[in-house]
C-alpha positions as CSV (number, residue, x, y, z in Angstrom):
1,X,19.8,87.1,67.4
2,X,22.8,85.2,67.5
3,X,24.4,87.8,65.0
4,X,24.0,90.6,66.3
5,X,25.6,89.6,69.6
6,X,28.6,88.4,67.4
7,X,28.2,92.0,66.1
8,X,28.4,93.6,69.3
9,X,31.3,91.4,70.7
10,X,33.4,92.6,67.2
11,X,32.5,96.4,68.1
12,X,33.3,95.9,71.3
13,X,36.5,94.2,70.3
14,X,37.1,97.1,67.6
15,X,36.5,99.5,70.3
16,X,39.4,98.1,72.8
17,X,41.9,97.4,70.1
18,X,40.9,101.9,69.2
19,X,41.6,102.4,72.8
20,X,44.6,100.6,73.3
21,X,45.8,101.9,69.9
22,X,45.4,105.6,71.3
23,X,46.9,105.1,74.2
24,X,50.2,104.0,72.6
25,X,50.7,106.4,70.0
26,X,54.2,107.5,71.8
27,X,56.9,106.1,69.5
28,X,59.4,103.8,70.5
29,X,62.8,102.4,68.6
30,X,62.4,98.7,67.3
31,X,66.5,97.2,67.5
32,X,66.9,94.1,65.5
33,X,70.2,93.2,67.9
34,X,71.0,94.4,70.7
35,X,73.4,97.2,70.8
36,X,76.4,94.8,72.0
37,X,75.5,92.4,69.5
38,X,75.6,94.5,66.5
39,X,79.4,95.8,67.3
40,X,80.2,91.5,65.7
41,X,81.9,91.7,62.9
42,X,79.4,89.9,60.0
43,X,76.1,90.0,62.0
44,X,76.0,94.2,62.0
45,X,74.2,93.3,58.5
46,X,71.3,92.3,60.1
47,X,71.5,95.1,62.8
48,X,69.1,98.2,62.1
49,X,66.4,99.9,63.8
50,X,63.2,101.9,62.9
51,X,61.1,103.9,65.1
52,X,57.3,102.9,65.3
53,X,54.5,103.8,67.6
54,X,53.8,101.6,70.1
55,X,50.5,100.4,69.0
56,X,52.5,98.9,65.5
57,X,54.6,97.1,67.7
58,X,52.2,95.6,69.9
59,X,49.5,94.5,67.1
60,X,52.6,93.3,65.2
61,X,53.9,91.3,67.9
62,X,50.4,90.1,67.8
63,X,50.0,89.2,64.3
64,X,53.2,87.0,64.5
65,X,52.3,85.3,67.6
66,X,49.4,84.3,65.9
67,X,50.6,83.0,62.6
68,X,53.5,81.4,64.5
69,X,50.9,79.2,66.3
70,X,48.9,78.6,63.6
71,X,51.7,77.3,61.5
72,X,53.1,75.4,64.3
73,X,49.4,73.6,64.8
74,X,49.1,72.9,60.9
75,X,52.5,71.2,60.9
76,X,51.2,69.3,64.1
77,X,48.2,67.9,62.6
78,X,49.8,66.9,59.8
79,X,49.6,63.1,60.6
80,X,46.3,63.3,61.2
81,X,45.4,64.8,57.7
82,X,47.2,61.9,56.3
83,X,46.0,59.4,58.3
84,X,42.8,60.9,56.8
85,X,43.2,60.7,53.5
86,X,44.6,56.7,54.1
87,X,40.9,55.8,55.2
88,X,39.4,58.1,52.9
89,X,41.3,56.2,49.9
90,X,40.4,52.6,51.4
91,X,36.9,53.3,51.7
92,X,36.6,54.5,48.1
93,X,38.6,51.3,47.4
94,X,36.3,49.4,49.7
95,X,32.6,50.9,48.1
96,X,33.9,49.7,44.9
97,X,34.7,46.4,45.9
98,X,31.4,45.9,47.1
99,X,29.6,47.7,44.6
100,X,31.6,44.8,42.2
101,X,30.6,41.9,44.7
102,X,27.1,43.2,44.7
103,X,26.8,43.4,41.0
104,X,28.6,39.4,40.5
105,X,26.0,38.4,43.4
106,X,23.0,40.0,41.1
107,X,24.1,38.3,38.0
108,X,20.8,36.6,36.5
109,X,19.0,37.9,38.7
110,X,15.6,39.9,37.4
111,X,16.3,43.8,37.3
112,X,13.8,44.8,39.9
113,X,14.9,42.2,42.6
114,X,18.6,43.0,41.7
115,X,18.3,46.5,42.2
116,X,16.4,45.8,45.8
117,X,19.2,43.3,47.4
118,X,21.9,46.6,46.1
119,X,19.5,48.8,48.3
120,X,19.7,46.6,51.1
């Protein structure tokens, strides 16, 4: 049940990105400076312009707003990934040390009752 109505809400989703996408087929002219700007000597190299539909633009803009955000969060977490792996490393470190402790304190010990204190 559950995925069909995740189905539906992607068609649904499908169907207002096909609407939105018709009705901005009109094209418009994408500057990468504004006209002023690109009179500079040295920054008219990255001064140029294409013309796109709408719909490009606005998915685009879209697209880049997302992977902005999503970059910006990774780098944001970042301490927390590392604290992460800290503990993750001292409780490996720890498990061994008492798998060691647990093995000295089971020295002599008959297999059986050994092998029920490690249990515990």
């Amino acid at each position: 049940m559950l995925r069909y109505i995740r189905y539906l809400v992607l068609v649904a989703i499908a169907l207002v990105l096909i609407v939105v996408a018709l009705a901005n087929r009109g094209t418009v002219t994408l500057n990468t400076l504004p006209e002023g700007m690109s009179r500079i000597p040295g920054i008219d190299l990255l001064a140029f312009s294409m013309q796109l539909p709408m719909f490009i633009v606005i998915f685009g803009s879209i697209a880049v707003g997302v992977l902005i955000g999503y970059v910006l969060e990774w780098v944001r977490e970042h301490k927390h990934r590392a604290a992460m792996r800290s503990e993750h490393r001292e409780v490996v470190k720890l498990k061994g040390e008492v798998r060691k402790l647990k093995g000295k304190a089971n020295e002599g010990k008959d297999d059986v009752l050994a092998l029920l204190e490690e249990a515990r």
